[in-house]
Each structure stands twice: as C-alpha cells, then as structure tokens.
C-alpha positions in Angstrom: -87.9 -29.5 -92.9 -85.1 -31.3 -93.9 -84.3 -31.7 -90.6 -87.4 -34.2 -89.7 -87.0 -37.9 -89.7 -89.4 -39.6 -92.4 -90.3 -43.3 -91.6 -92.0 -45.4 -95.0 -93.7 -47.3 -93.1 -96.1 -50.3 -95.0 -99.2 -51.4 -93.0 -102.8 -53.1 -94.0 -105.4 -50.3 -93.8 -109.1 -51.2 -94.0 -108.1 -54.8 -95.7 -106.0 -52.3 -98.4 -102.1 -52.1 -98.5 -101.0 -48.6 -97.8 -97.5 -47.2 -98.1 -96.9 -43.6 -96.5 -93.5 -41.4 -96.3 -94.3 -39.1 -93.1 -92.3 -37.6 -90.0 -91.6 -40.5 -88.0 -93.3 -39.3 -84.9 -96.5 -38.0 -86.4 -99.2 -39.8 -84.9 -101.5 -42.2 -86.1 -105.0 -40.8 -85.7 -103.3 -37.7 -87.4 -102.4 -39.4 -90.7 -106.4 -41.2 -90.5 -107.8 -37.8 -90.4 -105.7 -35.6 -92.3 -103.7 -37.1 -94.3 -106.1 -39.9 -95.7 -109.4 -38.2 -95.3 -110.9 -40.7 -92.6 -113.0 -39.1 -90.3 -114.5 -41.6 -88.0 -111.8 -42.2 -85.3 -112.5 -38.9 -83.4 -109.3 -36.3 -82.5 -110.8 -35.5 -79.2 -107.9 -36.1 -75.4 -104.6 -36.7 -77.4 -103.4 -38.9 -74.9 -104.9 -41.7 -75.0 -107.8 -40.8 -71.5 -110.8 -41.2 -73.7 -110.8 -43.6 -76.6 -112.4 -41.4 -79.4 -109.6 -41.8 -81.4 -109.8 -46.0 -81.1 -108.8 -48.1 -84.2 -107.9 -51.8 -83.9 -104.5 -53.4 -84.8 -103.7 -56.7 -84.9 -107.3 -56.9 -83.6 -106.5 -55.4 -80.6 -108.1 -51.9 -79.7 -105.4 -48.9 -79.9 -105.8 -45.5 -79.3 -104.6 -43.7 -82.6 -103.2 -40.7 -80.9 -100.5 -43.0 -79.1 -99.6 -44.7 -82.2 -96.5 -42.7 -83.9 -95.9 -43.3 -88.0 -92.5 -45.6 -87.2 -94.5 -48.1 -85.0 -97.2 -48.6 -87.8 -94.6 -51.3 -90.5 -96.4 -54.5 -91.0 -99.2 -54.2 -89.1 -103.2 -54.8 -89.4 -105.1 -51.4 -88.8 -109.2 -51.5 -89.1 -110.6 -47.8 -88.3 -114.1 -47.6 -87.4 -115.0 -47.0 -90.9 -113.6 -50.7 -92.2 -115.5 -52.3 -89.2 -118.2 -53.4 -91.4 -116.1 -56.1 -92.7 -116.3 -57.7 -89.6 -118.5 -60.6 -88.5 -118.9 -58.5 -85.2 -119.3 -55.4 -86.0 -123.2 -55.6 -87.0 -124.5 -57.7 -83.9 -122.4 -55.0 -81.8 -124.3 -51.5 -83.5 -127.4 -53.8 -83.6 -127.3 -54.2 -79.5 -126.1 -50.9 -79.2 -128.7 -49.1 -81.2 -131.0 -51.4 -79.6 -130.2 -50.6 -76.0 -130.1 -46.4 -76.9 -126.9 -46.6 -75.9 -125.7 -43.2 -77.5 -127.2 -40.0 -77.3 -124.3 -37.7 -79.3 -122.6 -40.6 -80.9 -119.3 -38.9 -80.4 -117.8 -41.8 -78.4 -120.2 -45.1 -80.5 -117.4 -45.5 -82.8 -114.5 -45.5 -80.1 -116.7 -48.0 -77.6 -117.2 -50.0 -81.0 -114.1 -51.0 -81.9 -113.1 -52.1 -78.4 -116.3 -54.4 -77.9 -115.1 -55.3 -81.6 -111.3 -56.0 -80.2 -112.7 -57.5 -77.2 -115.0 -60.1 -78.3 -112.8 -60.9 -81.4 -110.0 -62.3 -78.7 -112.7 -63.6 -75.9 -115.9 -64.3 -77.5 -117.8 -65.7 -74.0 -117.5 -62.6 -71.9 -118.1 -61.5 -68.7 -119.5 -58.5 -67.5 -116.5 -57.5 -65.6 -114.7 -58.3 -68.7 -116.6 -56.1 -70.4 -116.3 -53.3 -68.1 -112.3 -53.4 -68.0 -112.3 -53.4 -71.9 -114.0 -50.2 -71.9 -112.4 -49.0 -68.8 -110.6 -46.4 -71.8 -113.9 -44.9 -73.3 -115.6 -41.7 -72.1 -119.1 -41.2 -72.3 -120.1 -37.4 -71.6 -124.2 -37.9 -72.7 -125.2 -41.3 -71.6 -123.6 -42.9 -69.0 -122.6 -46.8 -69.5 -125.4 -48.6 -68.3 -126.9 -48.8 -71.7 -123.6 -49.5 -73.1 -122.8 -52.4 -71.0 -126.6 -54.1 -71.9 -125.8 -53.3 -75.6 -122.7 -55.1 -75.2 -123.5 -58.4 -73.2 -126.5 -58.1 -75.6 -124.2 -57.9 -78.5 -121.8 -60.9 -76.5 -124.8 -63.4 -76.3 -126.0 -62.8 -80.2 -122.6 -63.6 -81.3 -122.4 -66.7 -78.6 -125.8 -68.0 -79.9 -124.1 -67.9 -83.7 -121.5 -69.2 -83.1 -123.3 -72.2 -81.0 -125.8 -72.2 -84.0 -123.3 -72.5 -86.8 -121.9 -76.1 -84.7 -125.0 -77.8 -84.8 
C-alpha cells in the first residue's frame, strides 16, 4: 500500500469543510458512498453514460464517478442530499412529483441536480436547453416526457419568483 499516491485534498461538502487523505485517483462518488456514508448519488455506469452518480460543483452538474480525489482541492461539492439548501431544489421535486415524473426513483436524484445546475446558471430556459442539460441522465422506467413538463414546470415557478420578488 505504500506504494499508492495519497492526495489531502480540502473541498466544501454539503456547505461543511471536509478534509480527506485518500489514493489520489480514487473516485469521487466512491469516497460519497463509502467512505462518508452518503448514499444518494447512485453507483450505477461508472463512466459517466448515465448520470446516477450526479453531484454539483461549483454549481455545475458533475458526474461523481469521473471526478478523482486530486481534482476535488478547493472546490464547492452539493450531493443530492445537501440540495435542500437550495432555493431550487424544492420548486424542482415539487414539478417533478407533480408531473409523475419517476416511477423507480433511481435516476430523480441524478436528473435533480442537473435541472438544479442548469437553472442555477440560466434561470429563463428553453426547452431545448433543457433537453441538452439532461442529454446525460438515463431513464429506464419513465421515459422523459414527464421529466421535461416537471422541469419547464419547475423553470416557470422559479421565473414567476423571481419576477415576484422585483415588484
């Protein structure tokens, strides 16, 4: 063992500051679920095809299982269980829920945090905006038409709060 490099990398988990010593190239969604117990962000493709595994960084949405232990210094991780937090993250599982857009619930929390990602950068979306953010997530029960409503849904609660709060 003595042999493997170990990185100490210091990042912002869940709005907590977190300081690991792990092998360099272990990867992301492996330290969530193993190492610190959080379940949520799903261990499904491993190469970054289907977005189970999707956390945001730097508000962006990443795939966990591409993310290796040296890339992870200084930055901003949220996993699906620190979404509520977020101003987005209820009018996103509202629509959703609404719109019966999961059947398993397998791929909600992946499909969640990019709509999050998404609509934190570009708040007035389209729905070919929407489809290319997604374009990573897999769906094996529902298909995305009910995903897609949820989201423009989920886009036009959050545009009609945001126009409210101005006035």
């Amino acid at each position: 063992m003595s042999d493997i490099a170990l990185c100490r990398p210091t990042f912002r988990l869940n709005g907590e500051v977190r300081g690991l010593a792990v092998p360099a190239g272990r990867r992301l969604i492996d330290i969530l679920r193993d190492d610190l117990g959080l379940m949520a962000a799903k261990k499904a493709c491993g190469i970054g095809r289907c977005g189970a595994c999707g956390v945001l960084v730097n508000d962006r949405a990443v795939n966990a299982c591409l993310l290796m232990a040296w890339q992870l210094d200084g930055l901003e991780i949220v996993t699906p269980e620190g979404l509520d937090g977020l101003p987005e993250a209820a009018a996103i599982r509202r629509a959703l829920i609404e719109e019966n857009a999961f059947q398993c619930g397998y791929c909600a929390p992946g499909f969640t945090v990019a709509l999050i990602g998404l609509l934190r950068r570009t708040p007035r979306v389209s729905e070919a905006e929407i489809r290319s953010a997604l374009e990573g997530n897999l769906c094996r029960c529902t298909g995305y038409h009910s995903i897609i409503r949820g989201a423009l849904a989920a886009a036009n609660a959050l545009e009609s709060r945001r126009s409210g709060d101005k006035q």
